[in-house]
C-alpha positions in Angstrom: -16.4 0.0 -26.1 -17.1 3.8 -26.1 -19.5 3.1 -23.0 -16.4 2.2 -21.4 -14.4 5.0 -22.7 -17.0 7.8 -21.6 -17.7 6.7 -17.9 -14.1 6.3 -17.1 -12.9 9.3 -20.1 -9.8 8.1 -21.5 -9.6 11.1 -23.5 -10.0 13.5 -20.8 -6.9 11.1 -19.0 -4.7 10.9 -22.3 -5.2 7.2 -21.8 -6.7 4.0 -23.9 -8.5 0.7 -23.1 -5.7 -1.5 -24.0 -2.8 0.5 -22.3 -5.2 0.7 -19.0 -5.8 -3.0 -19.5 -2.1 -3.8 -19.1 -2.4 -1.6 -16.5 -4.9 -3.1 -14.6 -3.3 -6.5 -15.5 0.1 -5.3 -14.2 -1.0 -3.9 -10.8 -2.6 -7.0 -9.8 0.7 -9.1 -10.5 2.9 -7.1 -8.0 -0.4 -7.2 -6.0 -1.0 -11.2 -6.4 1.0 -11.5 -3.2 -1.3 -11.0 -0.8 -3.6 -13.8 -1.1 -0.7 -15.5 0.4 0.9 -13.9 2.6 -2.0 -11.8 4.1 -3.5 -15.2 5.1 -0.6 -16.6 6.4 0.1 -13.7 9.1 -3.3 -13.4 9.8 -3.0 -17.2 11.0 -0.7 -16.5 13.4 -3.2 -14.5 15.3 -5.3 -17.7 15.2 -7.7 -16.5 12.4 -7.8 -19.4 9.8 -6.2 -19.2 6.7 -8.5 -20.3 4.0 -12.2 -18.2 4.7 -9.4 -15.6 5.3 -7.6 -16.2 1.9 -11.6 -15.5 0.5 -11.8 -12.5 2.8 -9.0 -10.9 1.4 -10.0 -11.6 -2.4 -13.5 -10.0 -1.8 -12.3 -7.0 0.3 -9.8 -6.7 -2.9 -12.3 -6.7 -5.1 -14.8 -4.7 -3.6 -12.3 -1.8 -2.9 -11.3 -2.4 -6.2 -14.7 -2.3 -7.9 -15.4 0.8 -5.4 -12.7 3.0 -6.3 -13.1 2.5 -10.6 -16.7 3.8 -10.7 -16.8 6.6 -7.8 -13.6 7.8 -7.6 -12.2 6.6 -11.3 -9.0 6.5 -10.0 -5.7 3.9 -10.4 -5.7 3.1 -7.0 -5.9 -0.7 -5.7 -7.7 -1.4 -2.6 -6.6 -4.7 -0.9 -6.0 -5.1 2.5 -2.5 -3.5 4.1 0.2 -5.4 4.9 1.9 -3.6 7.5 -1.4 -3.3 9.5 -2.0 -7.2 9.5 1.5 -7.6 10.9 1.0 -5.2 13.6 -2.4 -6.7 14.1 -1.3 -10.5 14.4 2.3 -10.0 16.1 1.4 -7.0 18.3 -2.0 -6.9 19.3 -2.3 -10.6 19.4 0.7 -12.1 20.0 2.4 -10.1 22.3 -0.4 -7.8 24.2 -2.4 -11.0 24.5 -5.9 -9.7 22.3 -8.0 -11.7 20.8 -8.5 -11.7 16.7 -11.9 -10.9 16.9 -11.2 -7.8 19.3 -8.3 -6.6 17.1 -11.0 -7.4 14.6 -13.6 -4.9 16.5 -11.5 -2.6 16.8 -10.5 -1.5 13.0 -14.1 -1.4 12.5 -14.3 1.2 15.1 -11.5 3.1 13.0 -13.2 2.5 10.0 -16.5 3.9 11.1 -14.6 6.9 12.2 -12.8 7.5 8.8 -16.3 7.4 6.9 -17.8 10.5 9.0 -14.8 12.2 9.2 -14.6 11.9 5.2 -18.4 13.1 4.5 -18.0 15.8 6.7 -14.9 16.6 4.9 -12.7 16.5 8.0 -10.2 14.6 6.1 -10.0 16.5 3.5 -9.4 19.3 5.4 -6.8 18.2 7.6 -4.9 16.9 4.3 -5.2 20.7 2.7 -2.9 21.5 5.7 0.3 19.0 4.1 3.1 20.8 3.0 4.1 20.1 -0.6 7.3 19.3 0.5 6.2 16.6 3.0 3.5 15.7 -0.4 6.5 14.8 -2.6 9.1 13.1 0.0 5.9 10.9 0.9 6.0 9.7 -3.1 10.0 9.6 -2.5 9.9 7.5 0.8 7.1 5.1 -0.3 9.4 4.0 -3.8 12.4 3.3 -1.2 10.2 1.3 0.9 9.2 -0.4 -2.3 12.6 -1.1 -3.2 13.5 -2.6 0.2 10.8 -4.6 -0.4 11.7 -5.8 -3.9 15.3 -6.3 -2.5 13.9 -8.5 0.3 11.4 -10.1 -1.2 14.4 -11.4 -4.2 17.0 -12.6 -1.4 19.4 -9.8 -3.0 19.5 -8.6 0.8 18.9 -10.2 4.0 18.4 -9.4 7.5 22.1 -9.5 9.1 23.5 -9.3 12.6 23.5 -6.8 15.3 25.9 -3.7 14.0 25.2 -4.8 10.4 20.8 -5.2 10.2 21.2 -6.3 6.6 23.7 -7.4 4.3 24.0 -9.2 0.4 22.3 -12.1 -0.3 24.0 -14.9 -1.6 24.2 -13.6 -4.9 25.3 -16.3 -7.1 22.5 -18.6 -6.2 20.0 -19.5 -8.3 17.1 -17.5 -7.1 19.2 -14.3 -6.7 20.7 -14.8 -10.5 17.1 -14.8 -11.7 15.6 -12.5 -9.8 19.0 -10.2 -11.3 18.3 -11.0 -14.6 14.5 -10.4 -14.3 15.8 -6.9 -13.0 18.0 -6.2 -16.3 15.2 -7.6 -18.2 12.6 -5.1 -16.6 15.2 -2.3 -16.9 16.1 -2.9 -20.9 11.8 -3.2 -21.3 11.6 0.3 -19.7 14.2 1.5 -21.5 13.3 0.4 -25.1 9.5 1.5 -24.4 8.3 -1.6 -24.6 4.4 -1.3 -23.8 3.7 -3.5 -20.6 7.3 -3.8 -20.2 6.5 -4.6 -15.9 4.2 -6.9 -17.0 6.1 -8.4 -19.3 9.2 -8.6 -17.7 7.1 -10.0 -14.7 5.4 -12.7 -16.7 9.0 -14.0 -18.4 10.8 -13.8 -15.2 7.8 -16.3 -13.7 8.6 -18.4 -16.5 12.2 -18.8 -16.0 11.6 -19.6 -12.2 9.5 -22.5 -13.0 11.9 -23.8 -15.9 14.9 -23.3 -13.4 13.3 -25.2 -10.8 13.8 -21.8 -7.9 9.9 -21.6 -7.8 7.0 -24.6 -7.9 5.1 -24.9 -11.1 1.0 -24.4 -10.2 -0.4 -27.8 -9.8 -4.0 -27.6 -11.6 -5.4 -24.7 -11.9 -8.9 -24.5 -11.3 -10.0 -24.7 -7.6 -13.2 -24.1 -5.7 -12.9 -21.6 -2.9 -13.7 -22.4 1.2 -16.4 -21.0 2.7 -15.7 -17.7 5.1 -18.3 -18.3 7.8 -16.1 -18.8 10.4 -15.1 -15.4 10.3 -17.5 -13.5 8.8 -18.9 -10.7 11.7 -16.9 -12.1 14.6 -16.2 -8.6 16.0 -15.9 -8.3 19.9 -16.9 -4.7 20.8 -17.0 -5.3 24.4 -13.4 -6.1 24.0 -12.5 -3.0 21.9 -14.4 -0.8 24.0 -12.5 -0.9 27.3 -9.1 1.4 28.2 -6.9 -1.2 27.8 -7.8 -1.4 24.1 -7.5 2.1 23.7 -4.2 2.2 22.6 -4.9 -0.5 20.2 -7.7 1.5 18.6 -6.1 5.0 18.3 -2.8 3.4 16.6 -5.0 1.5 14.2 -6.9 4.9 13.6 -3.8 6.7 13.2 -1.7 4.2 11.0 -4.6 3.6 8.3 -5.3 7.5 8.2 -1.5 8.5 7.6 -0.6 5.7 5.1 -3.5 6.2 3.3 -3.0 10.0 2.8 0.5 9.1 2.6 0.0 6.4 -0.2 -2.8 8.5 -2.3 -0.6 11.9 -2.7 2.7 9.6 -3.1 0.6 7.8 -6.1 -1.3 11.1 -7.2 2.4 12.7 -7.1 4.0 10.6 -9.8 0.9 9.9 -11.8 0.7 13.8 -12.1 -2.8 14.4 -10.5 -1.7 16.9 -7.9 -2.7 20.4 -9.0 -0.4 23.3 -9.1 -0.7 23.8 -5.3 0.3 20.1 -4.8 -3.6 18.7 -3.7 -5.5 16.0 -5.4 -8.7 17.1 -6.4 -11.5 15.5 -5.4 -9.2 13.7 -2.7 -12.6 13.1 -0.4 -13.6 10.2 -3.1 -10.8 7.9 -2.8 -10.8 8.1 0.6 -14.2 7.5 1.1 -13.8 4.1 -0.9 -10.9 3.7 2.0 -12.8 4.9 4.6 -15.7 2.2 3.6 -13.4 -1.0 2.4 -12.0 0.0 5.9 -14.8 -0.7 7.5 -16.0 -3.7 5.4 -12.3 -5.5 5.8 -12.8 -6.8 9.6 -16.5 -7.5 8.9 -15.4 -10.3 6.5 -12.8 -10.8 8.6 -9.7 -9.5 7.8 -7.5 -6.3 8.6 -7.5 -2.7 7.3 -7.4 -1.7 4.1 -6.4 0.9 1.9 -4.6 2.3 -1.2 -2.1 0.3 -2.2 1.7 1.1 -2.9 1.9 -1.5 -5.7 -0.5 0.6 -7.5 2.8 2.5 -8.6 3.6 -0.6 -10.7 0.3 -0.1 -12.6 0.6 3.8 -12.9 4.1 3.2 -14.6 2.2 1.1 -16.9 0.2 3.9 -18.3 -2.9 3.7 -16.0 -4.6 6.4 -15.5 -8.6 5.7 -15.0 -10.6 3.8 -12.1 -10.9 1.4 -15.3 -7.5 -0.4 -14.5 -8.5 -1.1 -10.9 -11.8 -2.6 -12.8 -9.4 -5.3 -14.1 -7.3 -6.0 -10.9 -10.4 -6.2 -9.2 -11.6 -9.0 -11.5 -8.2 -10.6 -11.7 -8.8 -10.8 -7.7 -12.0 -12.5 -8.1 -11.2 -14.5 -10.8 -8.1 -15.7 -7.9 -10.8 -16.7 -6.2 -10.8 -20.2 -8.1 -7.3 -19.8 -9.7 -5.6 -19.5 -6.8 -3.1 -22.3 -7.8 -1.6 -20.2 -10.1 -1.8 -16.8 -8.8 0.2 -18.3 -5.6 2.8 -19.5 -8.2 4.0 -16.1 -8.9 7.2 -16.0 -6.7 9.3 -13.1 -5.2 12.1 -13.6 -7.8 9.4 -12.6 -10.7 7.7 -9.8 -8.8 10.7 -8.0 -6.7 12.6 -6.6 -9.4 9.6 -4.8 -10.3 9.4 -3.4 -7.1 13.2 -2.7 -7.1 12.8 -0.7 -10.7 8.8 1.2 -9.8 11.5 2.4 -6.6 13.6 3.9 -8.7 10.7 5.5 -10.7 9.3 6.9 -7.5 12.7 8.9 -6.7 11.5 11.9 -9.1 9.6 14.0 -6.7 12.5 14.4 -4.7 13.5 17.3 -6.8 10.7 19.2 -5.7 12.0 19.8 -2.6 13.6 22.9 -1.5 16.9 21.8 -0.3 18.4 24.6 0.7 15.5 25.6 2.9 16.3 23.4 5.6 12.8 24.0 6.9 11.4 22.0 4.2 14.3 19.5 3.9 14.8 18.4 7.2 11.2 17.0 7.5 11.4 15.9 4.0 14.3 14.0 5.1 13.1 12.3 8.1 9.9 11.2 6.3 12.0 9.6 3.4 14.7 7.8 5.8 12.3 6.6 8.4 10.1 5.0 6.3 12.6 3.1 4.7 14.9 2.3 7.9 12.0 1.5 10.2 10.4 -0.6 7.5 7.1 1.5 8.8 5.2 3.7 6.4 3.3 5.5 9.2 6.6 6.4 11.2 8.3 8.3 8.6 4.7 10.1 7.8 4.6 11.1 11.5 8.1 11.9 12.0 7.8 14.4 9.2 4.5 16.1 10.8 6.3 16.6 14.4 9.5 18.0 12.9 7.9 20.5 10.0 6.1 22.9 12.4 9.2 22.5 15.1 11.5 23.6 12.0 9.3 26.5 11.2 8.8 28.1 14.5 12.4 28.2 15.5 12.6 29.8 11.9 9.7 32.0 12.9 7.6 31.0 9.9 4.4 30.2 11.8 2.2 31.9 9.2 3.6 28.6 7.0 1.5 26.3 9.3 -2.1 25.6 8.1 -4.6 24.6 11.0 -4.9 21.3 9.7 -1.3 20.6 10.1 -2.0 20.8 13.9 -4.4 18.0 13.7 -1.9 15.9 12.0 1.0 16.8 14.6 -1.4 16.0 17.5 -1.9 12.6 16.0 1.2 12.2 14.9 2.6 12.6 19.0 -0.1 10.1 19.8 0.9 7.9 17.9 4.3 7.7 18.9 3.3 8.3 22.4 1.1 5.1 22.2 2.6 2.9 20.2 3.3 -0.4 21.5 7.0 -0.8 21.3 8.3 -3.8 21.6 
């Protein structure tokens, strides 16, 4: 194996195979999700759910496969949740477009993201991101991941007007596992147990099915459906007209902020920002974003990017684009075990959300607090991105009010020119996003 160990240098990353293995292993659990539930949104906007099931493996896998051997980072690529939901109950359901439109138009926004990155435009603007805003990204994404984890569980529930959520029912049987999967996870982390996630993940599974809260996986070996009847169905005469303008700038603008959010918010607790807060070599993973992007809706499914459940494998010790090597396989091997991938429930892999949440919180103490210039941003990002369920609001919230804050405090020499870019999209975002 020292092949392995000198192209992804686990040396140089303080790392080993079998701990990035876990890793690897680990990620793709919290990650197994999606072969679900992407699918099954993506239905609603009529695209059908098995080819896309396949679509969403392959673009897994490929950005997967991508980001280990050119960027050799921890980073899962898999297509993004909260995109496919804006995609299928915005663009399609409610402003009336059609899938392969909505389809035509990430690929525009793709496209864009891959000359912007060689040209190093991205990079640049990026530069411009005040640490503070860096480490409240890291802080806002692990609350987002807890609400998540909470949801996902049943330990809280949408409630009424006046009251938006409120407790599960807590002594059920679902919420009493996913608790003790929760405790279980927490002891694990505690004691040091190598692959504790995992581990705790994997036992909590196995209590579901004995309980009876969660299906056993009938068989497990199944051949996968063919993806033709999406593959290429982009409608560019669609995208290209005014009325799908707004359609393709927010698309633009939520992949570029979550991904920058997402990749400094991982790089900030895995500790590969620099002193200056910057992820060197930051123009690699994005290009594997930028290009996975762009593949997605040629296969026929919806944006993709980093992934936030790559915290989960980060926590496990990964380090090296070698763990991603390992989801990616795990997401092709889904391909014909999808019976028992789509086993995993919620119960099994929301506590580890709930706990990688708690994990995410320690960046917060980077932020000046009694510089209300820094913390007032900092603060907006980290709220909004938990109470608007919306990564890319609290991103753009944060790039609005940061240069407001420093002008009235006449710091303008604070501002980087990049910044600028990001404000300007950041009001067009807002300015264009379909409310509804």
């Amino acid at each position: 194996m020292n092949w392995l160990s000198a192209v992804f240098d686990f040396d140089g990353h303080r790392t080993s195979l079998g701990r990035e293995l876990v890793a690897g292993l680990t990620t793709f659990t919290t990650m197994s999700y999606i072969v679900v539930v992407n699918p099954a949104i993506l239905s609603t906007a009529g695209i059908p759910a098995g080819p896309s099931f396949v679509a969403t493996v392959l673009v897994a896998a490929f950005g997967c496969y991508f980001m280990a051997f050119y960027a050799n980072r921890p980073f899962a690529i898999a297509p993004y949740m909260g995109e496919n939901a804006f995609i299928a109950f915005t663009v399609c359901k409610l402003l009336g477009f059609r899938w392969q439109t909505a389809l035509a138009a990430i690929f525009i926004a793709g496209v864009l993201f891959i000359v912007m990155t060689v040209l190093r435009l991205r990079q640049w603007i990026v530069e411009g991101v005040p640490t503070s805003l860096r480490y409240s990204f890291a802080v806002g994404i692990g609350l987002f991941l807890t609400f998540i984890g909470l949801n996902e569980t049943g330990l809280v529930t949408l409630g009424v007007p006046g009251a938006p959520v409120q407790a599960g029912h807590l002594t059920s049987h679902p919420a009493l596992v996913a608790m003790s999967g929760f405790v279980l996870i927490a002891i694990l982390v505690i004691r040091k147990v190598p692959g504790a996630i995992l581990l705790g993940i994997v036992i909590t599974a196995i209590v579901a099915f004995v309980v009876k809260i969660a299906p056993p996986p009938h068989g497990l070996i199944s051949m996968p459906p063919s993806i033709a009847p999406i593959v290429w169905q982009l409608d560019f005469r669609g995208a290209f007209t005014w009325r799908a303008f707004p359609v393709v700038l927010t698309i633009f603008i939520m992949a570029f902020v979550d991904t920058m959010g997402t990749l400094i918010g991982l790089s900030a607790r895995a500790g590969f920002l620099d002193k200056n807060g910057q992820l060197p070599q930051i123009e690699r993973p994005m290009l594997v974003d930028a290009i996975t992007t762009s593949l997605a809706p040629v296969l026929g499914t919806t944006t993709a990017g980093a992934y936030v459940e790559s915290a989960t494998g980060i926590e496990a010790g990964g380090r090296t684009g070698f763990t991603v090597l390992v989801t990616g396989t795990c997401f092709l091997l889904a391909l014909f075990f999808s019976p028992f991938v789509a086993a995993i429930p919620s119960q099994a892999y929301g506590p580890a959300l709930i706990i990688v949440g708690l994990f995410m919180l320690a960046p917060i103490t980077r932020v000046d607090f009694t510089d209300y210039t820094e913390s007032i941003p900092a603060f907006a990002v980290v709220s909004l991105m938990a109470f608007t369920f919306n990564i890319a609001i609290g991103i753009c919230a944060g790039f609005v009010l940061y240069p407001i804050c420093k002008l009235v405090a006449g710091r303008a020499s604070h501002l980087k020119p990049g910044l600028w870019v990001l404000t300007a999209f950041s009001l067009l975002f807002f300015i264009f996003y379909p409310y509804s």
